[in-house]
VOGU-3710 file (C-alpha; in Angstrom, 3 decimals, decimal comma):
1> xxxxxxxxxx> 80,065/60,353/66,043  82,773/63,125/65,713  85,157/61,125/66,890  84,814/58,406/64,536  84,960/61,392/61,693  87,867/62,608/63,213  89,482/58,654/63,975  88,320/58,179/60,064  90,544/61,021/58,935  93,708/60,029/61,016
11> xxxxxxxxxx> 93,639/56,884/59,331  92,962/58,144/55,649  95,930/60,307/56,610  98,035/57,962/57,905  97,328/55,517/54,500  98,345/58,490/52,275  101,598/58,851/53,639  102,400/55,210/53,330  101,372/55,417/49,745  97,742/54,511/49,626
21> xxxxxxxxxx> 97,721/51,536/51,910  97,426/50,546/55,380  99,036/47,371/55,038  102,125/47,136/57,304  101,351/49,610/60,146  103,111/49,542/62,968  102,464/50,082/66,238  103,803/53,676/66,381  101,708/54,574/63,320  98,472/53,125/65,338
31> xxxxxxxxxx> 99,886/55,332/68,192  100,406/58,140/66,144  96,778/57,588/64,365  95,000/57,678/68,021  96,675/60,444/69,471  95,918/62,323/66,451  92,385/61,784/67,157  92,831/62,097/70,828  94,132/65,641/70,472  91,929/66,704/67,571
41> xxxxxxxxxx> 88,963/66,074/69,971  89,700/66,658/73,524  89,445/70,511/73,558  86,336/69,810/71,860  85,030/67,482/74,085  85,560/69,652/77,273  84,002/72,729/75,807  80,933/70,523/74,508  80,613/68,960/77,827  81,324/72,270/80,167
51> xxxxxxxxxx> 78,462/73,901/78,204  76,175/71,269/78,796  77,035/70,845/82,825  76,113/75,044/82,685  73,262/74,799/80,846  72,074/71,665/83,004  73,066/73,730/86,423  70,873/76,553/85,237  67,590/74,541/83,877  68,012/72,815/87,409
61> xxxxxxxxxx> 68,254/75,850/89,571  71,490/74,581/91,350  71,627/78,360/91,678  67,947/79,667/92,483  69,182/83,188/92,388  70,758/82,813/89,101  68,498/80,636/87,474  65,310/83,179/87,974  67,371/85,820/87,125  68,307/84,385/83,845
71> xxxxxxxxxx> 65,141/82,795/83,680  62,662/85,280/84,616  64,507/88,986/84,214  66,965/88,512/81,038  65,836/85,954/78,885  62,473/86,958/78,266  63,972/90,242/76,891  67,258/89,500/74,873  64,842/87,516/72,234  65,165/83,570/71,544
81> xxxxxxxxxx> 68,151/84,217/68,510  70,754/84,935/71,667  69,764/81,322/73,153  69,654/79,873/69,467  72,968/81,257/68,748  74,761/80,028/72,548  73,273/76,701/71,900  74,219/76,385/68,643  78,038/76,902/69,230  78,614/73,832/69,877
91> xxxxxxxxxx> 77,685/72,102/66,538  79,704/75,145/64,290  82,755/73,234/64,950  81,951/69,838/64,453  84,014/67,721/62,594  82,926/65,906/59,294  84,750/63,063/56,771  87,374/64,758/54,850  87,203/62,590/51,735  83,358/62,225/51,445
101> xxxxxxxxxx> 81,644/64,718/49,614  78,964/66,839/51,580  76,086/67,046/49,857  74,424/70,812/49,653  71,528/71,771/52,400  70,635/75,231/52,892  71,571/76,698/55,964  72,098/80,371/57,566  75,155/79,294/60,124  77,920/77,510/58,032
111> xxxxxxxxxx> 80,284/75,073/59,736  83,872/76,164/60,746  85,453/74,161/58,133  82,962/76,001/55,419  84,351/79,324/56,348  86,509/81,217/54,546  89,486/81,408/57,431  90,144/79,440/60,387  88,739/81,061/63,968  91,563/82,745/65,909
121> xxxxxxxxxx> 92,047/81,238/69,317  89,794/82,770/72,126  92,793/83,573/74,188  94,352/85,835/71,519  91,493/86,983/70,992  90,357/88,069/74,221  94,012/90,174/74,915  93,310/91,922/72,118  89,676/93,011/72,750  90,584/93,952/76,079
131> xxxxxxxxxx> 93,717/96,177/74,514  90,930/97,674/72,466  88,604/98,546/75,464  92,020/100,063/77,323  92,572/102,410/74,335  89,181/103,595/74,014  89,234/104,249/77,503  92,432/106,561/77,131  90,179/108,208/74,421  87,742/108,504/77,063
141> xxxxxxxxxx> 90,062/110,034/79,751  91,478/112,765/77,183  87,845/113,895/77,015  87,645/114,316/80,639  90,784/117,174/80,787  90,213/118,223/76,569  86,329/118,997/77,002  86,421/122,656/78,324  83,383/124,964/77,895  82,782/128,161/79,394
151> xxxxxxxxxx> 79,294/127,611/80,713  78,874/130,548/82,906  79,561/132,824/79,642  77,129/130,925/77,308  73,418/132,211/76,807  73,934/134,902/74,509  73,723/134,555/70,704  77,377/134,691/69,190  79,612/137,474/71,173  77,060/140,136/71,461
161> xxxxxxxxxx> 73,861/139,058/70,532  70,713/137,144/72,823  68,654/134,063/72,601  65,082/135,370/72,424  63,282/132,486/71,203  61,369/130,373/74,467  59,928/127,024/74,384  59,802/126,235/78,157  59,334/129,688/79,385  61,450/130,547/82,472
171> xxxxxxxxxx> 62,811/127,556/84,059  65,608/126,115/84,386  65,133/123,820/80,900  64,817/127,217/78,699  68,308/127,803/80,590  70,308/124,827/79,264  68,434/124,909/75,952  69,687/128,308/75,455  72,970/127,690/76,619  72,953/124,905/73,902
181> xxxxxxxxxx> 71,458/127,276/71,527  75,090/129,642/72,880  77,421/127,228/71,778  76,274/126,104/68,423  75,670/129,893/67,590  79,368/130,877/68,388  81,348/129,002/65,026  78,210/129,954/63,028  78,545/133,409/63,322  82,662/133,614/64,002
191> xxxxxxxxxx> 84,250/136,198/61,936  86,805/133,457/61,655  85,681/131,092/58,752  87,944/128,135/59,837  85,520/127,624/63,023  82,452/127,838/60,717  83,950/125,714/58,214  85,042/123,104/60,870  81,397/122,876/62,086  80,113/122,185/58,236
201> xxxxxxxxxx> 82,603/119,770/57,616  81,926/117,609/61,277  78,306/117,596/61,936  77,498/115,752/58,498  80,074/113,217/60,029  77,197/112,171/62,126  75,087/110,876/59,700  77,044/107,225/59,933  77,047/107,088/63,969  72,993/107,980/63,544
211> xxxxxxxxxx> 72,302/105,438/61,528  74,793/102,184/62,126  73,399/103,159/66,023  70,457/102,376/65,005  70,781/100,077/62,792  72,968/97,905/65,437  69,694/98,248/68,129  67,759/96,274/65,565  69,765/93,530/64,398  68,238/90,501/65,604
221> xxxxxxxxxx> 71,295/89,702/67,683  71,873/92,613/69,532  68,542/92,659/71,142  68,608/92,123/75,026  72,016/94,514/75,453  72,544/98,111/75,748  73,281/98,094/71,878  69,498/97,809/71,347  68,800/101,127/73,106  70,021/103,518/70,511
231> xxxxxxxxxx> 69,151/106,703/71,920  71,046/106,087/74,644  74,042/106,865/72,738  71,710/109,845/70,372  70,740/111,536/73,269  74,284/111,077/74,366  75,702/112,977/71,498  74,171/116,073/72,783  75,105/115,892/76,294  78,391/114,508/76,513
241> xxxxxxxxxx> 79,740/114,765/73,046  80,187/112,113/70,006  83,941/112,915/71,142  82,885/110,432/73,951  79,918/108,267/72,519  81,929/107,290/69,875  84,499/105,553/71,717  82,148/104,372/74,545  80,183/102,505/71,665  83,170/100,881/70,240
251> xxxxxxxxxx> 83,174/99,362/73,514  80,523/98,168/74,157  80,084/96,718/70,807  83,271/94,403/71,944  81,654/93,266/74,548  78,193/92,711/73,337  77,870/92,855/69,084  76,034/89,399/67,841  78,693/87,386/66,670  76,384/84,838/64,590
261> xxxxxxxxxx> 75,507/85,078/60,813  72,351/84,407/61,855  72,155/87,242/63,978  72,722/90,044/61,210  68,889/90,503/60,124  67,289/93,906/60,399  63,492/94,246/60,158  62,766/95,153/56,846  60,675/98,125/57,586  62,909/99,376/59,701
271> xxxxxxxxxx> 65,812/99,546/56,902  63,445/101,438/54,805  62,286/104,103/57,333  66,849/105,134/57,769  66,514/107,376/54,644  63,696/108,804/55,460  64,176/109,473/59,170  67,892/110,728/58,934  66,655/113,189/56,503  64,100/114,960/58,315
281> xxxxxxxxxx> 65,056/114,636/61,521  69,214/115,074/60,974  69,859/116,509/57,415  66,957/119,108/57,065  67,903/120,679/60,651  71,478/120,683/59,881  70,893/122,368/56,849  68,544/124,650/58,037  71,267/125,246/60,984  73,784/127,129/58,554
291> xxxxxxxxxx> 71,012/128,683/56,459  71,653/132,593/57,462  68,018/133,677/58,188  67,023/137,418/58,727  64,440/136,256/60,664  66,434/135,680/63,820  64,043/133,722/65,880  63,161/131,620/63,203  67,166/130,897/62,493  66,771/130,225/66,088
301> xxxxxxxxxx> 64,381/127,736/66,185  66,294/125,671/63,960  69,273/126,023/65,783  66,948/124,680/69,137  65,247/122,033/67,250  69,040/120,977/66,146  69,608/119,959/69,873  67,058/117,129/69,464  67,616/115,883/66,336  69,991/113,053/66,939
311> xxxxxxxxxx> 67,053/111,321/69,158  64,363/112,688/66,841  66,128/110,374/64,268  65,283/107,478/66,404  61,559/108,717/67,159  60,794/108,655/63,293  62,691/105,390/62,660  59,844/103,506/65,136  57,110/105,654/63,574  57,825/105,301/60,080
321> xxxxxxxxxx> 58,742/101,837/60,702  55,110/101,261/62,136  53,433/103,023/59,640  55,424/100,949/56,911  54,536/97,681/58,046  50,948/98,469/58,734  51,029/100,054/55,022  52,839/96,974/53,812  50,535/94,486/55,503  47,255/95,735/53,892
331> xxxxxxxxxx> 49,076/96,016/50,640  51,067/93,040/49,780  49,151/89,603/48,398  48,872/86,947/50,968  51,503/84,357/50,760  52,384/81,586/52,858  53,641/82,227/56,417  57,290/81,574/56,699  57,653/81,619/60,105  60,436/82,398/62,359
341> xxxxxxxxxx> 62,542/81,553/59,448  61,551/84,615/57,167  64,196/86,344/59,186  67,005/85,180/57,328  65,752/85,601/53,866  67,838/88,720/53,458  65,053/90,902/52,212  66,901/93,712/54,860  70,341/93,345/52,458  69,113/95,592/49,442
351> xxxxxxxxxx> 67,496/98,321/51,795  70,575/98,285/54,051  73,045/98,692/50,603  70,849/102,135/49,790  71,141/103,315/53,285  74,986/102,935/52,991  75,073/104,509/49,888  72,726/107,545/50,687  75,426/108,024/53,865  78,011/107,621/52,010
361> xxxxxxxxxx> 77,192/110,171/48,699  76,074/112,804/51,360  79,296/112,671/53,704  81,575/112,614/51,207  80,435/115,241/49,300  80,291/117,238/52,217  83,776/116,406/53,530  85,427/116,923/49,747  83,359/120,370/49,290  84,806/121,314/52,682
371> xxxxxxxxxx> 88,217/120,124/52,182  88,786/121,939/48,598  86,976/125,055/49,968  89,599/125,302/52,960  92,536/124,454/50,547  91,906/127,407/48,169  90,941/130,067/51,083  93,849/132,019/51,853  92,844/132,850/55,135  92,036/128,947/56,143
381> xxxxxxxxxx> 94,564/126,207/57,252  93,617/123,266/57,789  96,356/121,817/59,651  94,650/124,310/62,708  91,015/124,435/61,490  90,873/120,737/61,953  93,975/119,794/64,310  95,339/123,139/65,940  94,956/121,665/69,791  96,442/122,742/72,395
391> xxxxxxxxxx> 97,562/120,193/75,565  94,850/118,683/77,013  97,159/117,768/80,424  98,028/121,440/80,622  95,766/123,637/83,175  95,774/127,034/81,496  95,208/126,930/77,315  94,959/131,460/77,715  92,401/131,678/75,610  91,081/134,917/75,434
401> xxxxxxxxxx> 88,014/135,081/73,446  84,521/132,536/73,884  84,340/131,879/70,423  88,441/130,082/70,391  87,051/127,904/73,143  84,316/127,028/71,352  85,980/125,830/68,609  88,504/124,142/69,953  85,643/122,101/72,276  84,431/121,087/68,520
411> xxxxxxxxxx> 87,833/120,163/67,575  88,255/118,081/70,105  84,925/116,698/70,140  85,696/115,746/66,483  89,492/114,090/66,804  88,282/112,201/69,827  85,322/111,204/67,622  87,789/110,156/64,710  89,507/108,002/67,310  86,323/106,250/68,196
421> xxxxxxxxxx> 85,336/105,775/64,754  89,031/104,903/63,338  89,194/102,728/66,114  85,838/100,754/66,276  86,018/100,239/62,327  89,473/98,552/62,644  88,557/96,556/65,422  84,964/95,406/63,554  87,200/94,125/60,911  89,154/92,316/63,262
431> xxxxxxxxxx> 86,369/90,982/64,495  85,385/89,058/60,991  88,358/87,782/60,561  88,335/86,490/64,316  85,521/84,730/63,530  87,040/83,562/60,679  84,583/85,607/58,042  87,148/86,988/55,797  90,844/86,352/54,784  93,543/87,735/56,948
441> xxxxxxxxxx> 94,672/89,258/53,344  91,087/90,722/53,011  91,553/91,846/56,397  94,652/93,662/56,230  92,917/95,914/52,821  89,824/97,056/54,411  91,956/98,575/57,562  94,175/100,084/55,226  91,166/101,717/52,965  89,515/102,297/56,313
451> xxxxxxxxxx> 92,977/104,712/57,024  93,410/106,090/53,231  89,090/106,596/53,751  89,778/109,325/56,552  91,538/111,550/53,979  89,957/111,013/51,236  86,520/111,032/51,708  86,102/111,575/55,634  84,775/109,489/58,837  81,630/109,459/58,083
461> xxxxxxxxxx> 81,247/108,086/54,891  84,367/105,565/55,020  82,456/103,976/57,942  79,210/103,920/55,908  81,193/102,397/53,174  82,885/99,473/55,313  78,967/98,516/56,925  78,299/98,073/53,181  80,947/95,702/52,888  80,686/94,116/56,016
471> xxxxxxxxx> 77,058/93,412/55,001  78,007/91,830/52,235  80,662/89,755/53,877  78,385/88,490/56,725  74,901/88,111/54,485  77,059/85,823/51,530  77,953/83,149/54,502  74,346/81,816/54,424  73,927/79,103/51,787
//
């Protein structure tokens, strides 16, 4: 059938060149007219009929090993919208009658021709994911010889005084809880207020990795991959650094992010548990964090409790989450089941928009408050407070004091972290117009706000601000 749509269009083609008729063709023009259709279908062809003899071998367990794997281990978890979307791949691209008008049927998945741009080819496309994944992996390796901290020195609270809160008594747990407790204590309490500042201004920045981390592990098309296990990456934070999670999820979200329209829904009561969530288990500790306290083990507390609350975030997302539903269920009138289908009725879009704007007011205001403060201190540059680092290839840095090392482990920690996020946003855009989503011209402005964001109103809150968009751009492709 395609190829009498495409063998249809040759030939209207071929009569509007010769003025509106096909009388008089020759036999080059009938030539020309079937190769035309010969090489509008035959990469086509192969790719429809290479997909079929794969998903033929696997249903038939030419490959027991494979098959059951597949079968048995992976399928069952990565949730039917993966198979939907591989299966449906094949019909995206199918070719239709130029001249005859299509009439209007709703749909989530629009064809290729519908889409705003044309797909770029899968061979450009695949050299320049995997130049992506190389330069996040340079990212990566600066962290390895950047990321210094002087462990055996940490425990104490600030330079002189102790840690005398407990929460696992004496083992070794309470150790590396108070040595966590060391290091965030250090640019809190440095006579210097360019660490202190540094710290206010970067752990807000978080706010965006907490949530689009989350938010990613619940889109419908993500499910089955290590995207979908968001406190891998939360816990992760704490550990290793968002200097390293940041560019580690960039990519894997190459490799793995849905790539279907149909693959964008979020659960509804999920997207209304975010605000919630990132507020009491991220914002009120981070507050709480810089709030000077004369009660010292209560200021400590917080500063524990702090440790955990990038994963907490993801503890209160399931539980408010549950508790939303079940509130919503008992609530709401009956009304006809819609099935699978209610998925893509894009009652996530609206919640999602508030989320991004809640990120986006509070990390911005933080990173302007910050910025302005720094610019009229005398005794604050930024230039250093945010970029003074020395060479990470270099062996010695001779740095004296614990609290310099300190910061300059959380300035690192934050321009690796900018390179992550600078460089996962610009390659997400990429990634629409790959797919032919958006215009290359519409392309080319988000990266550049994306850039002009960083300065103006920080990381955190530019990122929030493209999802916004981006959720826009892939929710307004369903008809």
């Amino acid at each position: 059938m395609e190829s009498c749509a495409e063998f249809l269009n040759a030939i209207l083609r071929k009569k509007e060149s010769h003025g509106g008729s096909l009388a008089n063709l020759s036999d080059r023009d009938i030539e020309d007219i079937l190769c035309e259709t010969q090489s509008k279908r035959y990469d086509r062809a192969q790719m429809i009929v290479r997909n079929s003899h794969e998903m033929q071998a696997l249903n038939a367990y030419e490959n027991p090993l494979v098959s059951t794997i597949a079968n048995n281990l992976v399928l069952p978890f990565v949730g039917n919208e993966l198979v939907f979307s591989r299966m449906g791949q094949a019909y995206a691209g199918a070719a239709t009658v130029e001249k005859l008008h299509v009439p209007h049927r709703s749909r989530v998945i629009p064809f290729n021709d519908e889409l705003p741009a044309k797909p770029i080819d899968q061979n450009i496309s695949r050299l320049i994911r995997w130049g992506f994944i190389g330069s996040m992996g340079a990212v990566l390796f600066v962290t390895t010889k950047a990321f210094r901290l002087p462990f055996s020195s940490l425990g104490g609270w600030g330079e002189s005084g102790s840690v005398i809160i407990s929460w696992l008594g004496d083992s070794p747990g309470q150790k590396l809880l108070n040595k966590l407790v060391s290091i965030l204590s250090f640019p809190i309490l440095d006579k210097d207020p360019s660490a202190r500042l540094h710290l206010i201004n970067f752990l807000p920045q978080l706010i965006s990795p907490l949530l689009i981390y989350t938010i990613e592990a619940y889109r419908l098309g993500n499910q089955g991959s290590l995207l979908a296990l968001p406190i891998i990456f939360t816990a992760g934070m704490q550990v290793q650094g968002i200097g390293r999670i940041a560019p580690l999820h960039a990519i894997l979200s190459s490799l793995y992010t849905h790539e279907g329209v149909a693959g964008r829904a979020v659960p509804r009561d999920v997207a209304s548990s975010l605000i919630p969530a990132v507020t009491l288990g991220f914002v009120l500790p981070t507050i709480m964090v810089f709030a000077s306290n004369p009660n010292l083990a209560a200021w400590q507390h917080w500063v524990a409790l702090w440790q955990f609350a990038p994963p907490l975030v993801n503890v209160l997302t399931v539980v408010l989450s549950a508790g939303f539903k079940r509130w919503r269920l008992s609530h709401e009138a009956p009304r006809v089941d819609g099935g699978s289908f209610e998925r893509y009725e894009k009652h996530d879009v609206p919640v999602l928009k508030q989320v991004y704007t809640y990120a986006f007011a509070v990390q911005s205001t933080v990173h302007v408050a910050t910025m302005a403060y720094a610019w009229s201190h005398p005794n604050i540059s930024i230039g250093r407070a945010f970029f003074g680092l020395p060479n990470p290839f270099r062996a010695e840095w001779n740095i004296t004091t614990i609290s310099e090392q300190i910061a300059t482990f959380f300035r690192y920690d934050a321009v690796t972290a900018l390179a992550g996020y600078i460089g996962g946003n610009l390659y997400s855009i990429w990634d629409l117009r790959r797919l032919g989503y958006i215009q290359t011209r519409s392309a080319v402005k988000a990266a550049l706000a994306v850039i002009v964001g960083q300065f103006m109103i920080g990381p955190g809150a530019t990122w929030a601000g493209l999802w916004s968009w981006r959720e826009d751009v892939i929710a307004g492709l369903a008809r």
